[in-house]
C-alpha positions as CSV (number, residue, x, y, z in Angstrom):
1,X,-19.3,-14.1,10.2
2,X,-16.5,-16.3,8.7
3,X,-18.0,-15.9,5.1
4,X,-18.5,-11.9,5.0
5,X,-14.5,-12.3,6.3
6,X,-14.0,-14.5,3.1
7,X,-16.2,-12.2,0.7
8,X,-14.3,-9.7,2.4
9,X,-10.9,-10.6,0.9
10,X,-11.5,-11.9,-2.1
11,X,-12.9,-8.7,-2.5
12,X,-9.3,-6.8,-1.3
13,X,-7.7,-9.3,-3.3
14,X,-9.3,-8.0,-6.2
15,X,-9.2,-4.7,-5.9
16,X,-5.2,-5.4,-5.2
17,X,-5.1,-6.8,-8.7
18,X,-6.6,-4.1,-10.3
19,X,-4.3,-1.3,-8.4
20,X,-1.4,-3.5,-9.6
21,X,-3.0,-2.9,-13.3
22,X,-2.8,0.6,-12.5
23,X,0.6,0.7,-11.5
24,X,1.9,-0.8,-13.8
25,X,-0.3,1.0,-16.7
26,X,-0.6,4.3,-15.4
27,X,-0.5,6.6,-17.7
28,X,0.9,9.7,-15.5
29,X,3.5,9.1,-12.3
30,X,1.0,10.5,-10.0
31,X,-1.3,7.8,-11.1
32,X,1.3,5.3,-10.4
33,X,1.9,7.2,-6.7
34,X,-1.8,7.2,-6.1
35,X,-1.8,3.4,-7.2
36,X,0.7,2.2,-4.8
37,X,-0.4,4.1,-2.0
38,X,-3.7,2.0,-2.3
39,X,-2.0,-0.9,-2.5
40,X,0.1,-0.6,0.8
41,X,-3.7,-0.1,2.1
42,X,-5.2,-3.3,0.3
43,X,-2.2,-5.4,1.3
44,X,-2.5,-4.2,4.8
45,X,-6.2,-4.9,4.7
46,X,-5.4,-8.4,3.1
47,X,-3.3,-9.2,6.3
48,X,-5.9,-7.7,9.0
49,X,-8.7,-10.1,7.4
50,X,-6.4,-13.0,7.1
51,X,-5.6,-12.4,10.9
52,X,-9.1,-12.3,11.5
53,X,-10.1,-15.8,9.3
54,X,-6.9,-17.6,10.8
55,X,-7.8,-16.0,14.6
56,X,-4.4,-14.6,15.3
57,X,-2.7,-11.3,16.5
58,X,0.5,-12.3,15.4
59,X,0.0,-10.1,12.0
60,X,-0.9,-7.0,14.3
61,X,2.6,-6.7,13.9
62,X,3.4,-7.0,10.4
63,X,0.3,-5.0,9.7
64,X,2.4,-2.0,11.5
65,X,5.1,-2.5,9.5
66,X,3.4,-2.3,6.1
67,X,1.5,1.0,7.2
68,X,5.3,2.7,8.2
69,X,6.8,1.2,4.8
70,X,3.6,2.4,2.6
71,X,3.9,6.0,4.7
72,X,7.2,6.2,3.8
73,X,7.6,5.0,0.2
74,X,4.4,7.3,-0.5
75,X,6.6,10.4,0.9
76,X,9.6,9.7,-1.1
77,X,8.1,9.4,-4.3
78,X,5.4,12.5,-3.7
79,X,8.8,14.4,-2.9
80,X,10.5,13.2,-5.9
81,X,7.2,13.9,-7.9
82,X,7.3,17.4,-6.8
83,X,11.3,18.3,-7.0
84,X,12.8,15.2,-9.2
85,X,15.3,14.3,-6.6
86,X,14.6,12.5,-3.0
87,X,17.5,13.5,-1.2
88,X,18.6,17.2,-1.5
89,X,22.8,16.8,-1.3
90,X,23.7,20.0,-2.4
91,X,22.1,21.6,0.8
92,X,24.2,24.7,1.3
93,X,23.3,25.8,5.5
């Protein structure tokens, strides 16, 4: 089991070069969105397999945290995709 675990990541780790490729080379910002939103999901599976291969929960934890952070930087730039400003300051209520 410990080698499909291995295959497994070097695998992830690929596919997390290649979506770095993309983001940086992207040729439209929503291709550059798209791009980092799979990273936040390869770096989070990265971190679950090494869990797995070193036998640990400790990076349950950190694993969280990456899924919040990857939530919430994909938000922000979809919102400033679709108006060209995150945070609305002239909000007149």
């Amino acid at each position: 089991m410990m080698t499909f675990y291995w295959v497994a990541l070097m695998i992830v780790s690929c596919a997390f070069a290649a979506l770095l490729f993309r983001l940086v080379k992207g040729p439209t910002v929503a291709d550059r969105v798209v791009a980092l939103d799979a990273l936040g999901v390869a770096l989070v599976s990265i971190v679950a397999l090494l869990s797995l291969i070193i036998g640990t929960e400790f990076f349950l934890e950190i694993i969280l945290l990456l899924s919040i952070l990857s939530f919430i930087g994909t938000t922000a730039f979809a919102k400033f995709i679709e108006r060209g400003e995150i945070f609305d300051r002239n909000n007149n209520r």
